[in-house]
N, C-alpha and C positions, 0 to 999 in steps of 0.2 A: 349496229348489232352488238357491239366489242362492247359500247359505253352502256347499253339495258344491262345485260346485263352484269358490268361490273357494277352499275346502281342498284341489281335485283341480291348483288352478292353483299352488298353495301349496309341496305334494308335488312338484310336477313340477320348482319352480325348486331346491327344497331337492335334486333327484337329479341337476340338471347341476351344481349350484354343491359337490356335497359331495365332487367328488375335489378340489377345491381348496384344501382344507381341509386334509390334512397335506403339510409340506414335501414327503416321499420320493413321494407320491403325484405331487406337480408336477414334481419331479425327474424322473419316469418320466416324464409325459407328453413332456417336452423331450427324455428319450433314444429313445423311440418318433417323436417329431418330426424328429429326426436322421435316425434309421434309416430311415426311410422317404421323408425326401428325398436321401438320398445313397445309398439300396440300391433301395428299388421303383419310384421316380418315373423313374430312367433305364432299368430295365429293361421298363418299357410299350412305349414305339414301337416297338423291336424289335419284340417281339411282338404289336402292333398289324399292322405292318407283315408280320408272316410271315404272321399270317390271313390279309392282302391279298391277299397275294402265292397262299398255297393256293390261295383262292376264286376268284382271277381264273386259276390254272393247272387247277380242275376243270372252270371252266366253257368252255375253251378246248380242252381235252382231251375232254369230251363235243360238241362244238363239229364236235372231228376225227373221232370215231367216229360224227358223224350224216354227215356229207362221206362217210366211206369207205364205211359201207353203203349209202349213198346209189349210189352206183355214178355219179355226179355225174361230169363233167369238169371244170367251171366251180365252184373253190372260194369266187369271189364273189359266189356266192349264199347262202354259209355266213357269211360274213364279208369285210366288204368294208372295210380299213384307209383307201381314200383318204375315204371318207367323213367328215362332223362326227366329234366326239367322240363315245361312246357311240352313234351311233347305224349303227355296222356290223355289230351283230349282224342272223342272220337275222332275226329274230322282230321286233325292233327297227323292220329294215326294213321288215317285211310290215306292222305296227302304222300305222308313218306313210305306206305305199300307202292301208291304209284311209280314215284318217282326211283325208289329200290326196281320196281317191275323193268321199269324203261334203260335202268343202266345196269342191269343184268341182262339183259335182253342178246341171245346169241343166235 
């Protein structure tokens, strides 16, 4: 049991350590190293950012079609901006009514 696997640990160092082994294989590694700092690493935040940006424009957009069927006049029941951070969504608010209800509770 002890010899697998010190041979499975064996195996494992000989398959990181074996692209280092021919120069052109290290050579790639370095132009893959390039390429990827100077072409993908800048193009993440972007599109980190446009997800953002999507997902806080769906849920803001479904936000407005629950307001307008609503037949509502008062859109600060839907979303109230002067509020903390995060917490002017509807549901938001209704969450921490609860939870204010339960630790006031005498």
């Amino acid at each position: 049991m002890a010899s697998s696997i010190g041979e499975l640990a064996i195996v494992a160092h000989k398959f990181i350590t074996a692209p280092q082994a021919n120069p052109q294989t290290f050579c790639n590694v370095i132009k893959l190293g390039t390429f990827v700092r100077t072409v993908v690493w800048p193009c993440l935040p972007p599109l980190m950012m446009y997800q953002y940006i999507r997902g806080k424009d769906e849920d803001m957009y479904a936000i407005e079609v629950l307001y307008h069927k609503s037949g509502s006049s008062e859109p600060k029941a839907f979303w109230d901006g002067s509020r903390l951070r995060g917490s002017g969504h509807w549901r938001m608010m209704q969450d921490l009514e609860t939870i204010r209800a339960a630790a006031n509770a005498e």
